[in-house]
C-alpha positions in Angstrom: -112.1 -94.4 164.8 -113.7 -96.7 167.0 -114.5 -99.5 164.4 -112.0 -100.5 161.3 -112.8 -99.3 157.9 -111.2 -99.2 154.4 -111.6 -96.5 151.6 -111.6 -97.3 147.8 -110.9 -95.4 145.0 -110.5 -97.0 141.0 -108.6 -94.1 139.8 -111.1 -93.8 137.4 -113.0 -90.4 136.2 -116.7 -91.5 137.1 -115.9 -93.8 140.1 -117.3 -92.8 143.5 -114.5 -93.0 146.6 -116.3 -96.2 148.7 -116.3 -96.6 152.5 -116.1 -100.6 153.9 -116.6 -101.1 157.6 -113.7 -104.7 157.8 -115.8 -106.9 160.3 -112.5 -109.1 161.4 -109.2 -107.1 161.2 -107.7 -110.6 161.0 -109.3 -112.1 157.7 -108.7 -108.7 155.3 -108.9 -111.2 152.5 -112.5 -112.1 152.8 -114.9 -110.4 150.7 -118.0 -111.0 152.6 -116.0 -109.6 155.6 -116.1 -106.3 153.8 -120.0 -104.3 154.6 -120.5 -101.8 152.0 -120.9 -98.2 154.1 -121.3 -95.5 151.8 -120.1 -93.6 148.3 -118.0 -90.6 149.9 -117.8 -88.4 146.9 -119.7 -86.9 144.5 -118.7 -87.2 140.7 -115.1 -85.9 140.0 -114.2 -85.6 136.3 -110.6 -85.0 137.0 -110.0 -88.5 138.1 -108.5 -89.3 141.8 -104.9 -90.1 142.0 -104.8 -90.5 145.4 -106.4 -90.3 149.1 -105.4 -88.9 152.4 -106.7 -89.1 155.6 -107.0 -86.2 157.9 -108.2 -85.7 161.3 -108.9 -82.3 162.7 -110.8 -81.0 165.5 -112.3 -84.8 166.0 -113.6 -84.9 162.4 -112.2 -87.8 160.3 -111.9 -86.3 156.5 -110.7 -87.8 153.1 -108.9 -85.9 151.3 -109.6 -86.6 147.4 -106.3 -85.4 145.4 -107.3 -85.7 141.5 -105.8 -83.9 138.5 -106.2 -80.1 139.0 -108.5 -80.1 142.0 -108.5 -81.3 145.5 -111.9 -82.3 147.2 -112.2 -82.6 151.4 -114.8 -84.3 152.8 -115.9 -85.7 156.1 -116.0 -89.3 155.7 -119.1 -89.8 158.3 -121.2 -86.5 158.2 -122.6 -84.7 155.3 -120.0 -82.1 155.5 -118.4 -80.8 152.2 -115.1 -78.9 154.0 -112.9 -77.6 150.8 -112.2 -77.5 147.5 -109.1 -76.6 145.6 -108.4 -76.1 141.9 -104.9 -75.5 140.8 -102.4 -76.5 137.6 -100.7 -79.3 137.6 -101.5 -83.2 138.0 -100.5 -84.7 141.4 -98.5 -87.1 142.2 -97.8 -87.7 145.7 -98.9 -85.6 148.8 -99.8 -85.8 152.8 -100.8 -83.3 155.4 -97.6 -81.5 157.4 -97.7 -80.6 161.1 -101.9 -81.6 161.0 -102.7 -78.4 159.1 -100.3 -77.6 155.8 -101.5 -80.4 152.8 -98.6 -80.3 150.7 -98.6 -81.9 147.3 -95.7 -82.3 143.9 -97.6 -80.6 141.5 -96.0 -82.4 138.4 -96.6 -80.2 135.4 -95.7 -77.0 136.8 -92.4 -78.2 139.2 -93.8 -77.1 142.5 -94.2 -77.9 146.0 -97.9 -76.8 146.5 -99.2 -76.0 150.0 -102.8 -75.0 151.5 -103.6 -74.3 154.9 -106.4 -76.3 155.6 -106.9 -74.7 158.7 -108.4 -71.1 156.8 -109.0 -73.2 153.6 -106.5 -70.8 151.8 -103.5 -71.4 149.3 -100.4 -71.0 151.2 -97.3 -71.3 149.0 -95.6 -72.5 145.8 -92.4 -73.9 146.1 -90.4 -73.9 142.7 -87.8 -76.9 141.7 -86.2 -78.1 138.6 -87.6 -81.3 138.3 -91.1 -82.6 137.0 -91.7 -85.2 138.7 -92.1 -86.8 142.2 -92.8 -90.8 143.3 -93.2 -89.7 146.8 -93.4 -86.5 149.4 -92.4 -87.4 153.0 -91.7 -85.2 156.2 -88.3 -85.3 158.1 -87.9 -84.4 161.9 -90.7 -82.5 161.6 -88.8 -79.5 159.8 -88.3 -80.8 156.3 -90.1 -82.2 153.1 -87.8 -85.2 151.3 -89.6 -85.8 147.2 -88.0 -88.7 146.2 -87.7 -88.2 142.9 -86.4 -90.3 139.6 -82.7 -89.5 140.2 -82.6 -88.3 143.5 -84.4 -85.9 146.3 -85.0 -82.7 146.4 -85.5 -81.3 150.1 -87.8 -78.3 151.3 -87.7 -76.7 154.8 -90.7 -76.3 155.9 -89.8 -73.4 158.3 -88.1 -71.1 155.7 -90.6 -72.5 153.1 -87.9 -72.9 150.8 -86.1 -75.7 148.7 -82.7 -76.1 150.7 -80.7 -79.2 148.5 -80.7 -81.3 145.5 -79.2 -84.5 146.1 -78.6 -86.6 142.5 -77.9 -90.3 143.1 -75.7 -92.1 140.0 -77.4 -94.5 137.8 -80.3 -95.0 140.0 -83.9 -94.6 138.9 -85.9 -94.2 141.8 -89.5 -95.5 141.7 -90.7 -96.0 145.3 -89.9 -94.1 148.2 -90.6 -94.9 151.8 -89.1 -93.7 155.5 -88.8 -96.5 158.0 -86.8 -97.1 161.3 -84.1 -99.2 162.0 -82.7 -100.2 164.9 -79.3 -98.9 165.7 -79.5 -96.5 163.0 -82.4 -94.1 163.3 -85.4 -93.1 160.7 -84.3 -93.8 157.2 -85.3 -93.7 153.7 -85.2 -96.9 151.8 -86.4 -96.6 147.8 -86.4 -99.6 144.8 -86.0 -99.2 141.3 -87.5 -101.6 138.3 -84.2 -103.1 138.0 -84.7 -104.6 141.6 -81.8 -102.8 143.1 -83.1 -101.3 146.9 -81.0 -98.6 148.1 -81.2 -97.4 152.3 -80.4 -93.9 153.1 -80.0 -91.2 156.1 -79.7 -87.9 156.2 -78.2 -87.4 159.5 -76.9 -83.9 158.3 -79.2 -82.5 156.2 -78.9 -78.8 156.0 
C-alpha cells in the first residue's frame, strides 16, 4: 500500500469493520490525524473476533473471521471475494504459504483450512484440546497453537497433527514468535500470573 491505513473492528454484532487513512505515521495518538475512509463490511450477526490481511494477485483483502463464518473482502474495490460458514467459534487464525487460511476452530477441536486460492474447504485437522490463544507458522512447514497448557503442532506438508507438548503449571495466555540474536526465531508466551516463558523448537519433529 502506498499510503498508511488502519482497520477497526468493536467486536461487536452490528459494528461495521472501519478503514482510517493515518496522515503522520509518527503521531498515531492523534485523533484528528486519523481521516475516516470507508465502512468495509456489510452487517455480520456473528460478531467479528478477529481480522487478517491478505494480499493476492495485487489486491489488498480483509479477511473478517467471526463466529461460524468468515467474510473476504477487498478493502479498496467493491469486490466481495468469499464467504465461509462452518462450526465452531474462532479464536486465532492467519493465512499459510499466501494461499491456505487456517483457523482453531474452538468448539469442534480442529485445525480448519480453506484454500483461498479456489475458495474451497481444504481440511480439518482433529486435536484434543478446545481451545487456542494463538496459531503461528514455523519454518514454513509447521503450524505451532499455543494453547492453555502447551502447543500442539501440525505439519503443514502431511496435513497432520505431529506433537503435543504440555508445559507444568503454566497457563498460557499470549503467544507470540520473535527473533533473537544468537539464538534464532523463538516463541516467547505470558501467563496472568506475570510469569514469561522463551521457547525453541530447534528439533521439532
Amino acid at each position: 500500500m502506498q499510503k498508511d491505513y488502519i482497520i477497526l473492528s468493536s467486536g461487536g454484532q452490528d459494528e461495521f469493520c472501519k478503514l482510517y487513512e493515518l496522515e503522520d505515521k509518527r503521531n498515531i495518538f492523534n485523533n484528528k490525524n486519523l481521516i475516516f475512509k470507508k465502512d468495509i463490511f456489510v452487517k455480520n450477526s456473528t460478531g467479528i473476533v478477529f481480522l487478517i490481511y491478505w494480499l493476492y494477485n495485487n489486491k489488498h483483502y480483509i479477511i473478517e473471521c467471526g463466529f461460524y463464518k468468515i467474510i473476504i473482502n477487498n478493502i479498496f474495490e467493491n469486490e466481495e471475494y468469499a464467504t465461509f460458514t462452518y462450526k465452531g467459534k474462532s479464536r486465532c487464525g492467519y493465512v499459510f504459504n499466501d494461499i491456505y487460511l487456517c483457523i482453531s476452530a474452538l468448539e469442534n477441536n480442529s485445525l480448519l483450512i480453506w484454500d483461498l486460492k479456489n475458495k474451497a474447504f481444504y481440511k480439518d485437522i482433529k486435536f484434543e484440546e478446545n481451545s487456542g490463544f494463538e496459531l503461528i507458522c514455523w519454518n514454513n512447514i509447521y503450524n505451532v497453537l499455543g494453547y492453555d497448557k502447551g502447543f500442539i503442532i501440525f505439519n503443514m506438508e502431511e496435513l497432520k497433527m505431529i506433537k503435543k507438548i504440555n508445559i507444568d503449571n503454566f497457563t498460557y495466555k499470549g503467544v507470540k514468535k520473535m527473533k533473537i540474536n544468537n539464538i534464532g526465531e523463538c516463541i516467547i508466551s505470558s501467563d496472568n500470573k506475570g510469569n514469561i516463558k522463551l521457547f525453541s523448537f530447534k528439533n521439532i519433529k
